[in-house]
C-alpha positions in Angstrom: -67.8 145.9 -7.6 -64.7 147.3 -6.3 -61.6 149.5 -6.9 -58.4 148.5 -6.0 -55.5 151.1 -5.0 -53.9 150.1 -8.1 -56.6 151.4 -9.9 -57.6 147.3 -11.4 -61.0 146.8 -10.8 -62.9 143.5 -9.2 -66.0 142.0 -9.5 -67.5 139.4 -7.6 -70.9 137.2 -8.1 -72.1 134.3 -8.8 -72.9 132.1 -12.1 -75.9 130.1 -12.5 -76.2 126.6 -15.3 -79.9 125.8 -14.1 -78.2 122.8 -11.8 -75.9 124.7 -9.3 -73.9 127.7 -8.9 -70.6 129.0 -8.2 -68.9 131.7 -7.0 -67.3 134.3 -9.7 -64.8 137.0 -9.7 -63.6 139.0 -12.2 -60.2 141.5 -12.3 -60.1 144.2 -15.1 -57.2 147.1 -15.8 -57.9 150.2 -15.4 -59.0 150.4 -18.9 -61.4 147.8 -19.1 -59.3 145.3 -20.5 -59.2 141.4 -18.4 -56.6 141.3 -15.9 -54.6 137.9 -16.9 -52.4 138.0 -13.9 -55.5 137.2 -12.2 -57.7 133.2 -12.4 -57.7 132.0 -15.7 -57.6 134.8 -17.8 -58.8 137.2 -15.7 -61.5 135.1 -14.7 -61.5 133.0 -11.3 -64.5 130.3 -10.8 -64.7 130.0 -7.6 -66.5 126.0 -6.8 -66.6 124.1 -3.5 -68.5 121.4 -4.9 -72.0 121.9 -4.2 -74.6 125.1 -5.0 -73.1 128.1 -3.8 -74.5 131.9 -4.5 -72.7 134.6 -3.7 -74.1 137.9 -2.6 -71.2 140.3 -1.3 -67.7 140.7 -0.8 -65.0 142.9 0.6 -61.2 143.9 -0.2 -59.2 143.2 2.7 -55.9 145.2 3.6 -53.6 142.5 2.4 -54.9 142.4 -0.8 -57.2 139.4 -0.2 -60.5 139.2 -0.9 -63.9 137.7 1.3 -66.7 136.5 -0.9 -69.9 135.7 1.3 -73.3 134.2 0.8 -74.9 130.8 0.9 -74.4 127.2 0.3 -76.9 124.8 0.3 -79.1 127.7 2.8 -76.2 128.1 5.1 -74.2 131.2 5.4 -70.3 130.6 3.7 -67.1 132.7 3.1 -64.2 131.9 1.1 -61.1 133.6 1.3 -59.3 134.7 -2.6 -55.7 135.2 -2.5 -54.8 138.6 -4.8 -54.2 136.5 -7.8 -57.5 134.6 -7.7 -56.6 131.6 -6.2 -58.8 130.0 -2.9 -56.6 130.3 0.5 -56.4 127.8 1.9 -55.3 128.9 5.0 -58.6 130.2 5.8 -61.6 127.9 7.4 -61.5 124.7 6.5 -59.5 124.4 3.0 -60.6 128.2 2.6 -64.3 127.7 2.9 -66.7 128.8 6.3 -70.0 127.3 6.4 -72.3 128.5 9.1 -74.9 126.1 10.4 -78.0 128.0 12.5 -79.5 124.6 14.0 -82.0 123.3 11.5 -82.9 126.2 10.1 -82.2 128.0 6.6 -79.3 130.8 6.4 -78.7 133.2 4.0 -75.6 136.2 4.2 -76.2 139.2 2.3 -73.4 141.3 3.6 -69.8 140.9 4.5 -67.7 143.8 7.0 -64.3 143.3 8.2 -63.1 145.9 10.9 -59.7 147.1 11.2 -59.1 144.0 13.9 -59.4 141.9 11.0 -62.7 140.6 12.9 -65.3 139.7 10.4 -69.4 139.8 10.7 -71.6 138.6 8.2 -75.1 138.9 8.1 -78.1 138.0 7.0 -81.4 136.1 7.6 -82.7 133.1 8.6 -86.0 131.1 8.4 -87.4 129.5 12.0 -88.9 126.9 12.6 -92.2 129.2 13.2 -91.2 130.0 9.1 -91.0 133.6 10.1 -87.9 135.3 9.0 -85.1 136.9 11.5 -82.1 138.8 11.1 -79.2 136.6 11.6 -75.3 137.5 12.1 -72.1 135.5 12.5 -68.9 136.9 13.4 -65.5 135.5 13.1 -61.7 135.6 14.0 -59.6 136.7 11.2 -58.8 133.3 10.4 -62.2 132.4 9.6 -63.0 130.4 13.4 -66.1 131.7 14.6 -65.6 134.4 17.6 -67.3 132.4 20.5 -67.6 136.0 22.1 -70.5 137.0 20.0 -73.8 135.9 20.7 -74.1 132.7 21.5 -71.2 130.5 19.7 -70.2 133.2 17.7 -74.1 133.7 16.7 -77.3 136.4 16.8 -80.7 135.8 15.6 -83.0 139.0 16.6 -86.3 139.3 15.9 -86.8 143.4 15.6 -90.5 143.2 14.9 -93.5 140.6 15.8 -93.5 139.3 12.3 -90.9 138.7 9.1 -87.9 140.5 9.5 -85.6 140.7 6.8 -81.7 141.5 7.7 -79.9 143.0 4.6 -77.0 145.3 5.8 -74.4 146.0 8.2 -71.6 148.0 9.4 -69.3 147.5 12.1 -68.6 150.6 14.1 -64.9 152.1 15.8 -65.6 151.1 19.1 -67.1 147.6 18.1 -71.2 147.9 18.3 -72.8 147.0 15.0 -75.4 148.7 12.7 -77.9 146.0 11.4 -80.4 146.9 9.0 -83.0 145.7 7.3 -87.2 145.8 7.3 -90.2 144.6 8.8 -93.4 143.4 7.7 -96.8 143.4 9.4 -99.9 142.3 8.3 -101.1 145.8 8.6 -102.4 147.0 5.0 -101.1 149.5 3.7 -98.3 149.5 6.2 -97.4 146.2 5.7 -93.2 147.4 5.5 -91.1 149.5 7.6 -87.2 149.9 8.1 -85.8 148.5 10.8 -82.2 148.9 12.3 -80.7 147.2 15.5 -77.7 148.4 17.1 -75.5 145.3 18.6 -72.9 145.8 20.8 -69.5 144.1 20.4 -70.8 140.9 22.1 -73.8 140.8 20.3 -76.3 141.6 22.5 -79.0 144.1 21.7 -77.4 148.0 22.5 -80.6 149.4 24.4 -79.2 153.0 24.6 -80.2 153.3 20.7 -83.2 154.1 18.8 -86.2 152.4 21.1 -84.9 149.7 23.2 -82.4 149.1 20.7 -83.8 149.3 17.8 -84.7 152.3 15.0 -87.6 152.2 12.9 -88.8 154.7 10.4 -91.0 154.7 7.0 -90.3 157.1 4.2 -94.4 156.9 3.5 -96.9 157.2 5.7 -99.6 155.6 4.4 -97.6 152.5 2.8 -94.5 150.4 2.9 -91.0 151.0 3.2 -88.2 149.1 2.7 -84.6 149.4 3.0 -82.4 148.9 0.3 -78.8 150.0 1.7 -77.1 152.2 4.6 -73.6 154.1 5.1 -72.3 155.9 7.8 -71.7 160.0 7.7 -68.0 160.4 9.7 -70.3 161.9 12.2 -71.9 159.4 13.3 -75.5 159.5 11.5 -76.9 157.3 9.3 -78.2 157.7 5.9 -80.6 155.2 4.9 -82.5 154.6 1.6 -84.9 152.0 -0.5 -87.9 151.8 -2.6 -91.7 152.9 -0.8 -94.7 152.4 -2.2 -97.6 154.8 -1.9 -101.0 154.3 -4.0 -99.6 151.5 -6.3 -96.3 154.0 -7.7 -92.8 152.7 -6.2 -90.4 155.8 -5.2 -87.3 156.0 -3.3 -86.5 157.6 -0.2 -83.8 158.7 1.8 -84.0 159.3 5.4 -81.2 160.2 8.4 -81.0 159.2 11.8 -78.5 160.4 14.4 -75.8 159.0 16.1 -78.5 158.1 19.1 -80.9 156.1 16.7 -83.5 158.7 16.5 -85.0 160.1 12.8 -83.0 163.3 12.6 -85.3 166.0 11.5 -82.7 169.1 10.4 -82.6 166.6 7.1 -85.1 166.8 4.5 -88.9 167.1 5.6 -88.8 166.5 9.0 -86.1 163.6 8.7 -87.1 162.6 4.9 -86.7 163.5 1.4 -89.1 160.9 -1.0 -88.1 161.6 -4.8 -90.3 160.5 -7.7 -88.5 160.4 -11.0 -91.5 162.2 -13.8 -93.6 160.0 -11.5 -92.5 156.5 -12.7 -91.7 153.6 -10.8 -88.4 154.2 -9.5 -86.2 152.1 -6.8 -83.0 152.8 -5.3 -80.2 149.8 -4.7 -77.6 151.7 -3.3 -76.1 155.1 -1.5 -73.0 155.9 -1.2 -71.4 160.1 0.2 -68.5 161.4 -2.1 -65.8 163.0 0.2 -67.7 166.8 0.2 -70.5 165.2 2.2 -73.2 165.2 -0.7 -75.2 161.7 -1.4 -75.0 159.7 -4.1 -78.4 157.0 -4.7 -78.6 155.4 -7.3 -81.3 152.7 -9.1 -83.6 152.0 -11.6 -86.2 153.6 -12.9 -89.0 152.5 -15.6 -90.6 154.4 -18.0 -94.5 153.8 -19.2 -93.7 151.8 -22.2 -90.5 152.2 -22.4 -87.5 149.9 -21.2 -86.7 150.4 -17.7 -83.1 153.0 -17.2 -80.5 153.3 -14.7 -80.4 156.6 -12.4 -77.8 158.2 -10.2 -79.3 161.3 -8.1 -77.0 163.4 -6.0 -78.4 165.4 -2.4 -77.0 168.5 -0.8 -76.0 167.4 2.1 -75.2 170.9 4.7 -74.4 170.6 8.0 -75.6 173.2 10.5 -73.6 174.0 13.4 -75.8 175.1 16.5 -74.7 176.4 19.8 -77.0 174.8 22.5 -76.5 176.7 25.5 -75.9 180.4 25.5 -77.6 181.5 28.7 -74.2 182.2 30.7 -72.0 183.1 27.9 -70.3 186.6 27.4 -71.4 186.7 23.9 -74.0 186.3 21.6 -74.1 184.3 18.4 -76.6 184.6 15.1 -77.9 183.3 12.9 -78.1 180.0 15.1 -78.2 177.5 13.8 -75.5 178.6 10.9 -74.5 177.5 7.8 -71.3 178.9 6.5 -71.0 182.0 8.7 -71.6 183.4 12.2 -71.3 186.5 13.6 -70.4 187.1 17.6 -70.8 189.8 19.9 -68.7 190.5 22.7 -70.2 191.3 26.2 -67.1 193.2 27.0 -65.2 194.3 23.6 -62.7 195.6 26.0 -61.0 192.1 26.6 -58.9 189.6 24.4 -60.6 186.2 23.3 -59.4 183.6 21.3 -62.4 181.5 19.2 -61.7 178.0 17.9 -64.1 176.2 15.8 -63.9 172.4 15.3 -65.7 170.3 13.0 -68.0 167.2 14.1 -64.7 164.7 13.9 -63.4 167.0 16.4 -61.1 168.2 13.7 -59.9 172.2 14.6 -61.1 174.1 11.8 -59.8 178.1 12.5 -58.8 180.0 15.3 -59.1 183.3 15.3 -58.4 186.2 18.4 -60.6 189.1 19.1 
Protein backbone atom coordinates (compact mmCIF):
# COMPACT_ATOMS: atom_id res chain seq x y z
CA UNK A 1 0.00 0.00 0.00
CA UNK A 2 0.77 3.38 -0.84
CA UNK A 3 -0.17 7.13 -0.54
CA UNK A 4 -0.23 9.29 -3.33
CA UNK A 5 0.59 13.16 -3.03
CA UNK A 6 -2.93 13.71 -3.82
CA UNK A 7 -3.77 12.06 -0.85
CA UNK A 8 -5.71 8.74 -3.13
CA UNK A 9 -4.52 5.80 -1.90
CA UNK A 10 -3.07 2.51 -4.01
CA UNK A 11 -2.96 -1.00 -3.49
CA UNK A 12 -1.28 -3.50 -5.28
CA UNK A 13 -1.36 -7.51 -5.14
CA UNK A 14 -2.29 -10.27 -6.64
CA UNK A 15 -5.65 -12.46 -7.04
CA UNK A 16 -5.69 -16.13 -6.98
CA UNK A 17 -8.87 -18.62 -8.83
CA UNK A 18 -7.03 -21.95 -7.81
CA UNK A 19 -5.78 -22.03 -11.78
CA UNK A 20 -3.57 -18.89 -12.17
CA UNK A 21 -3.12 -15.49 -11.01
CA UNK A 22 -3.01 -11.99 -11.87
CA UNK A 23 -1.74 -8.98 -10.85
CA UNK A 24 -4.18 -6.37 -8.91
CA UNK A 25 -4.34 -2.87 -8.06
CA UNK A 26 -6.61 -0.92 -6.39
CA UNK A 27 -7.09 3.22 -6.17
CA UNK A 28 -9.26 4.63 -3.28
CA UNK A 29 -10.12 8.56 -2.30
CA UNK A 30 -8.97 9.84 0.42
CA UNK A 31 -12.06 8.70 2.10
CA UNK A 32 -12.13 5.28 1.35
CA UNK A 33 -14.42 5.41 -1.30
CA UNK A 34 -13.14 3.43 -5.12
CA UNK A 35 -11.33 5.75 -7.25
CA UNK A 36 -13.40 5.35 -10.69
CA UNK A 37 -10.97 7.49 -12.65
CA UNK A 38 -8.83 4.58 -12.15
CA UNK A 39 -9.19 0.60 -14.12
CA UNK A 40 -12.58 -0.44 -14.15
CA UNK A 41 -14.10 1.05 -11.41
CA UNK A 42 -11.37 1.66 -9.42
CA UNK A 43 -10.19 -1.65 -9.99
CA UNK A 44 -7.31 -2.52 -12.58
CA UNK A 45 -6.67 -6.51 -13.30
CA UNK A 46 -3.54 -6.59 -14.34
CA UNK A 47 -3.15 -10.21 -16.81
CA UNK A 48 -0.28 -11.16 -19.21
CA UNK A 49 -1.70 -14.34 -19.96
CA UNK A 50 -0.08 -16.83 -17.88
CA UNK A 51 0.26 -17.27 -13.74
CA UNK A 52 1.63 -14.14 -12.45
CA UNK A 53 1.96 -13.23 -8.49
CA UNK A 54 2.85 -10.16 -7.54
CA UNK A 55 4.73 -9.31 -4.43
CA UNK A 56 5.77 -5.43 -4.39
CA UNK A 57 5.58 -2.30 -6.04
CA UNK A 58 6.62 1.26 -6.09
CA UNK A 59 5.20 4.89 -7.16
CA UNK A 60 7.34 6.38 -9.55
CA UNK A 61 7.80 10.27 -9.89
CA UNK A 62 5.65 10.57 -12.97
CA UNK A 63 2.85 9.14 -11.49
CA UNK A 64 3.42 5.61 -12.80
CA UNK A 65 3.53 2.71 -11.04
CA UNK A 66 6.11 -0.70 -11.10
CA UNK A 67 4.44 -3.85 -9.95
CA UNK A 68 7.17 -6.74 -9.49
CA UNK A 69 7.20 -10.48 -8.79
CA UNK A 70 7.05 -13.65 -10.71
CA UNK A 71 5.72 -15.34 -13.68
CA UNK A 72 5.81 -18.77 -14.24
CA UNK A 73 9.26 -18.66 -11.42
CA UNK A 74 10.84 -15.85 -13.28
CA UNK A 75 11.28 -12.45 -11.93
CA UNK A 76 8.64 -9.78 -14.03
CA UNK A 77 7.73 -6.05 -13.89
CA UNK A 78 4.97 -4.31 -15.52
CA UNK A 79 4.70 -0.84 -15.83
CA UNK A 80 0.85 0.96 -14.77
CA UNK A 81 0.14 4.15 -16.35
CA UNK A 82 -1.62 6.68 -13.45
CA UNK A 83 -5.06 5.74 -14.60
CA UNK A 84 -4.55 1.90 -14.45
CA UNK A 85 -3.87 1.12 -17.69
CA UNK A 86 -0.48 -1.32 -18.78
CA UNK A 87 2.32 0.93 -20.56
CA UNK A 88 3.20 -0.22 -23.14
CA UNK A 89 6.07 1.64 -23.70
CA UNK A 90 7.83 -0.32 -21.13
CA UNK A 91 9.70 -3.83 -21.83
CA UNK A 92 8.15 -5.71 -24.21
CA UNK A 93 4.30 -4.58 -24.52
CA UNK A 94 4.86 -3.32 -20.81
CA UNK A 95 5.94 -6.61 -19.33
CA UNK A 96 9.98 -7.59 -18.09
CA UNK A 97 10.57 -11.19 -17.54
CA UNK A 98 13.85 -12.16 -16.19
CA UNK A 99 15.26 -15.52 -17.03
CA UNK A 100 18.33 -16.79 -14.47
CA UNK A 101 19.45 -19.81 -16.86
CA UNK A 102 17.45 -22.80 -15.81
CA UNK A 103 16.81 -21.99 -12.68
CA UNK A 104 13.70 -20.68 -10.63
CA UNK A 105 13.28 -16.80 -9.82
CA UNK A 106 11.25 -15.10 -7.60
CA UNK A 107 11.33 -10.89 -6.93
CA UNK A 108 10.18 -9.77 -3.64
CA UNK A 109 11.12 -6.20 -3.81
CA UNK A 110 11.13 -3.38 -6.27
CA UNK A 111 13.58 0.12 -5.77
CA UNK A 112 13.80 2.76 -8.26
CA UNK A 113 16.62 5.49 -7.56
CA UNK A 114 16.36 8.93 -8.50
CA UNK A 115 18.24 7.92 -12.08
CA UNK A 116 15.15 6.20 -12.83
CA UNK A 117 17.48 2.92 -12.63
CA UNK A 118 15.54 0.07 -11.31
CA UNK A 119 16.78 -3.16 -9.12
CA UNK A 120 14.67 -5.87 -8.14
CA UNK A 121 15.43 -8.58 -6.01
CA UNK A 122 14.85 -11.63 -4.90
CA UNK A 123 15.90 -15.34 -4.86
CA UNK A 124 16.60 -18.03 -6.86
CA UNK A 125 16.86 -21.89 -6.65
CA UNK A 126 20.34 -23.59 -8.17
CA UNK A 127 20.78 -26.29 -9.60
CA UNK A 128 22.52 -27.60 -6.17
CA UNK A 129 18.54 -26.72 -4.93
CA UNK A 130 20.04 -24.38 -2.46
CA UNK A 131 18.60 -21.00 -2.45
CA UNK A 132 20.59 -17.58 -3.27
CA UNK A 133 19.89 -14.09 -3.28
CA UNK A 134 19.34 -12.88 -6.69
CA UNK A 135 19.05 -9.18 -8.17
CA UNK A 136 18.35 -7.66 -11.59
CA UNK A 137 18.71 -4.15 -12.43
CA UNK A 138 17.40 -2.21 -15.28
CA UNK A 139 17.36 1.01 -17.47
CA UNK A 140 14.44 3.07 -16.86
CA UNK A 141 12.86 1.75 -19.86
CA UNK A 142 12.75 -1.60 -18.50
CA UNK A 143 16.13 -3.08 -20.79
CA UNK A 144 18.24 -4.72 -18.41
CA UNK A 145 21.53 -2.55 -17.40
CA UNK A 146 24.28 -4.86 -18.84
CA UNK A 147 26.57 -2.91 -16.28
CA UNK A 148 25.38 -4.83 -13.32
CA UNK A 149 26.59 -8.06 -12.63
CA UNK A 150 26.89 -10.06 -15.31
CA UNK A 151 24.11 -9.15 -18.13
CA UNK A 152 22.44 -6.96 -15.91
CA UNK A 153 22.48 -9.95 -13.18
CA UNK A 154 23.76 -10.96 -9.31
CA UNK A 155 23.34 -14.20 -7.65
CA UNK A 156 25.39 -14.18 -4.21
CA UNK A 157 25.51 -16.75 -1.97
CA UNK A 158 26.07 -14.87 1.69
CA UNK A 159 26.23 -18.05 3.62
CA UNK A 160 27.34 -21.91 2.90
CA UNK A 161 23.78 -22.95 2.82
CA UNK A 162 19.96 -21.44 1.86
CA UNK A 163 19.99 -17.97 1.65
CA UNK A 164 16.88 -16.19 1.30
CA UNK A 165 17.03 -12.52 -0.35
CA UNK A 166 13.89 -10.44 0.74
CA UNK A 167 14.85 -6.64 0.71
CA UNK A 168 16.59 -3.98 -0.77
CA UNK A 169 17.50 -0.43 -0.94
CA UNK A 170 19.42 1.44 -3.38
CA UNK A 171 21.75 3.97 -1.86
CA UNK A 172 22.86 7.95 -3.01
CA UNK A 173 25.90 7.10 -4.40
CA UNK A 174 24.67 3.80 -6.15
CA UNK A 175 25.92 0.68 -3.80
CA UNK A 176 22.98 -1.41 -2.70
CA UNK A 177 21.70 -2.83 0.67
CA UNK A 178 20.46 -6.51 0.20
CA UNK A 179 18.98 -8.23 2.93
CA UNK A 180 17.72 -11.18 3.81
CA UNK A 181 18.64 -14.59 6.07
CA UNK A 182 20.62 -17.59 6.27
CA UNK A 183 20.13 -20.97 7.37
CA UNK A 184 22.48 -23.58 8.63
CA UNK A 185 21.99 -26.83 9.74
CA UNK A 186 23.17 -25.82 13.10
CA UNK A 187 20.22 -26.49 15.77
CA UNK A 188 19.14 -24.13 17.46
CA UNK A 189 20.91 -21.65 15.25
CA UNK A 190 19.55 -22.80 12.24
CA UNK A 191 18.61 -18.77 11.03
CA UNK A 192 20.57 -15.67 10.99
CA UNK A 193 20.21 -12.19 9.20
CA UNK A 194 22.25 -11.56 6.54
CA UNK A 195 22.82 -8.32 4.52
CA UNK A 196 25.27 -7.76 1.52
CA UNK A 197 26.38 -4.49 0.44
CA UNK A 198 26.72 -4.32 -3.63
CA UNK A 199 28.29 -1.74 -5.27
CA UNK A 200 26.81 0.06 -8.22
CA UNK A 201 28.16 -2.66 -10.61
CA UNK A 202 27.08 -5.35 -8.67
CA UNK A 203 29.92 -6.74 -7.31
CA UNK A 204 30.27 -7.61 -3.64
CA UNK A 205 31.36 -3.94 -1.55
CA UNK A 206 34.19 -5.63 0.75
CA UNK A 207 34.67 -2.43 2.79
CA UNK A 208 31.29 -3.38 4.68
CA UNK A 209 30.29 -5.57 7.44
CA UNK A 210 32.86 -8.80 6.99
CA UNK A 211 34.08 -9.03 3.53
CA UNK A 212 31.01 -7.54 2.48
CA UNK A 213 28.53 -8.92 4.18
CA UNK A 214 26.70 -8.16 7.87
CA UNK A 215 25.31 -10.79 9.88
CA UNK A 216 23.64 -10.49 13.23
CA UNK A 217 20.92 -12.61 15.29
CA UNK A 218 18.47 -10.95 17.67
CA UNK A 219 18.76 -14.41 19.86
CA UNK A 220 21.45 -16.13 20.78
CA UNK A 221 20.50 -19.38 21.27
CA UNK A 222 17.96 -19.67 18.28
CA UNK A 223 16.99 -18.29 14.87
CA UNK A 224 16.56 -15.05 13.43
CA UNK A 225 15.10 -13.93 10.52
CA UNK A 226 14.64 -10.84 8.79
CA UNK A 227 11.42 -9.50 7.99
CA UNK A 228 12.16 -5.81 6.53
CA UNK A 229 14.96 -2.94 6.63
CA UNK A 230 14.91 1.01 6.13
CA UNK A 231 17.57 3.38 6.14
CA UNK A 232 18.10 6.20 9.14
CA UNK A 233 19.14 9.62 6.93
CA UNK A 234 22.38 8.83 8.72
CA UNK A 235 23.37 6.19 7.17
CA UNK A 236 22.52 3.19 9.69
CA UNK A 237 20.25 0.61 9.32
CA UNK A 238 17.41 -0.59 11.21
CA UNK A 239 16.54 -4.09 10.80
CA UNK A 240 13.75 -6.19 12.26
CA UNK A 241 11.82 -9.88 12.00
CA UNK A 242 10.46 -12.61 14.00
CA UNK A 243 13.22 -14.92 16.39
CA UNK A 244 12.47 -17.80 17.98
CA UNK A 245 13.92 -18.78 21.33
CA UNK A 246 12.59 -22.01 23.35
CA UNK A 247 9.59 -22.68 20.99
CA UNK A 248 7.93 -18.69 21.72
CA UNK A 249 8.30 -16.42 18.39
CA UNK A 250 9.29 -12.67 19.27
CA UNK A 251 10.38 -9.84 17.27
CA UNK A 252 13.45 -7.98 17.28
CA UNK A 253 14.94 -4.94 16.20
CA UNK A 254 18.57 -4.40 15.75
CA UNK A 255 20.98 -1.42 14.16
CA UNK A 256 23.96 -1.50 12.27
CA UNK A 257 26.14 1.48 11.18
CA UNK A 258 26.80 3.03 8.17
CA UNK A 259 30.19 0.57 8.10
CA UNK A 260 28.06 -2.76 8.37
CA UNK A 261 28.94 -3.40 11.97
CA UNK A 262 26.04 -4.14 14.79
CA UNK A 263 25.99 -0.65 16.41
CA UNK A 264 25.87 -1.15 20.08
CA UNK A 265 24.82 2.70 21.54
CA UNK A 266 21.16 1.01 20.34
CA UNK A 267 19.31 -1.13 22.60
CA UNK A 268 21.25 -3.95 24.56
CA UNK A 269 24.38 -3.92 23.09
CA UNK A 270 22.94 -3.40 19.39
CA UNK A 271 19.37 -5.09 20.19
CA UNK A 272 16.08 -4.64 21.62
CA UNK A 273 13.87 -8.22 21.53
CA UNK A 274 10.16 -7.42 22.60
CA UNK A 275 7.75 -10.05 23.72
CA UNK A 276 4.15 -8.92 23.54
CA UNK A 277 2.42 -10.59 27.39
CA UNK A 278 4.78 -13.36 26.10
CA UNK A 279 2.68 -14.64 23.07
CA UNK A 280 3.81 -15.45 19.81
CA UNK A 281 4.42 -12.29 18.21
CA UNK A 282 6.13 -11.39 14.52
CA UNK A 283 6.94 -8.25 13.00
CA UNK A 284 6.32 -7.66 8.91
CA UNK A 285 7.40 -4.34 8.72
CA UNK A 286 9.40 -0.99 10.16
CA UNK A 287 9.13 1.99 9.06
CA UNK A 288 10.79 5.79 11.17
CA UNK A 289 8.24 8.73 11.30
CA UNK A 290 10.08 12.09 10.55
CA UNK A 291 11.19 12.67 14.52
CA UNK A 292 13.46 9.70 14.24
CA UNK A 293 11.32 7.21 16.41
CA UNK A 294 10.50 3.48 14.87
CA UNK A 295 7.44 2.21 13.95
CA UNK A 296 7.17 -2.03 13.78
CA UNK A 297 4.44 -3.41 13.28
CA UNK A 298 2.92 -7.32 13.08
CA UNK A 299 0.91 -9.82 14.45
CA UNK A 300 0.51 -11.10 17.46
CA UNK A 301 -1.57 -14.28 18.83
CA UNK A 302 -3.17 -14.70 21.81
CA UNK A 303 -3.50 -18.32 23.73
CA UNK A 304 -6.93 -19.15 22.55
CA UNK A 305 -7.78 -16.30 21.24
CA UNK A 306 -7.77 -15.05 17.44
CA UNK A 307 -4.50 -13.78 16.42
CA UNK A 308 -4.42 -9.34 16.57
CA UNK A 309 -2.55 -6.77 14.70
CA UNK A 310 0.27 -4.63 16.68
CA UNK A 311 2.00 -1.39 15.97
CA UNK A 312 4.93 -0.67 18.64
CA UNK A 313 6.79 2.58 18.46
CA UNK A 314 10.92 2.93 19.84
CA UNK A 315 12.64 5.98 21.11
CA UNK A 316 15.00 6.40 18.97
CA UNK A 317 17.98 9.34 20.57
CA UNK A 318 20.84 10.05 19.03
CA UNK A 319 24.04 10.79 21.02
CA UNK A 320 26.46 13.13 19.82
CA UNK A 321 30.16 12.25 20.95
CA UNK A 322 33.22 14.19 20.51
CA UNK A 323 36.06 11.66 19.70
CA UNK A 324 39.22 13.41 20.08
CA UNK A 325 39.71 16.00 22.80
CA UNK A 326 43.38 15.58 23.67
CA UNK A 327 44.61 18.85 21.86
CA UNK A 328 41.55 20.97 22.20
CA UNK A 329 41.38 24.34 24.22
CA UNK A 330 38.33 23.14 25.87
CA UNK A 331 36.65 20.56 27.53
CA UNK A 332 33.19 19.08 26.89
CA UNK A 333 30.68 16.93 29.40
CA UNK A 334 28.64 14.88 29.62
CA UNK A 335 30.21 13.04 26.50
CA UNK A 336 28.49 11.41 24.91
CA UNK A 337 25.29 13.97 25.16
CA UNK A 338 21.92 13.94 24.60
CA UNK A 339 20.17 17.16 24.41
CA UNK A 340 22.87 19.42 26.14
CA UNK A 341 26.52 20.02 26.57
CA UNK A 342 28.41 22.17 28.52
CA UNK A 343 32.14 23.57 27.39
CA UNK A 344 34.91 24.97 29.14
CA UNK A 345 37.17 27.35 27.85
CA UNK A 346 41.02 26.96 28.29
CA UNK A 347 41.45 30.66 27.94
CA UNK A 348 37.98 32.57 28.75
CA UNK A 349 39.87 35.50 27.77
CA UNK A 350 39.46 34.91 23.91
CA UNK A 351 36.41 34.98 21.44
CA UNK A 352 35.10 31.57 19.91
CA UNK A 353 32.51 30.92 17.75
CA UNK A 354 30.73 27.08 18.23
CA UNK A 355 28.76 25.56 15.40
CA UNK A 356 26.94 22.39 15.86
CA UNK A 357 25.80 20.30 12.83
CA UNK A 358 23.55 17.48 12.75
CA UNK A 359 24.64 13.87 11.15
CA UNK A 360 23.27 15.15 7.52
CA UNK A 361 25.71 17.79 7.93
CA UNK A 362 22.85 20.08 8.43
CA UNK A 363 24.14 23.38 10.78
CA UNK A 364 22.09 23.24 13.68
CA UNK A 365 23.20 26.65 16.04
CA UNK A 366 25.99 28.83 16.27
CA UNK A 367 26.66 30.49 19.07
CA UNK A 368 29.98 33.00 20.14
CA UNK A 369 31.60 32.88 23.41
Amino acid sequence: MDVQPDGKIVLAGYRWNNETGDFLMVRLNEDGSLDDSFGTNGIAIIDNGETEVAESFTNLPDGKFIISGYVFDNFSMVRINHDGTVDTTFGNNGWVITEFGDSSSYSFVTTVNADGRIVLGGMLLGFDNKYKYAAAAYNSDGNLDTSFGTDGKVILNVGNDNDFGIRLIQLEDGKILFGGHSYYGTNPLRYELAVARLNSDGSLDTSYGNNGVLKSRFVTNGESYLADMVLQPDGKLVLTGPANESGIYTFGITRATADGQLDTTFGDAGKVITYIDLNNSESFNISLQTDGKILVSGDTYPAGNTAQFFVARYLNDEQMTVQDLNNSTFSLYPNPATSQINLKWTNSNKEYQVEIFNLLGQKVMTQKQ
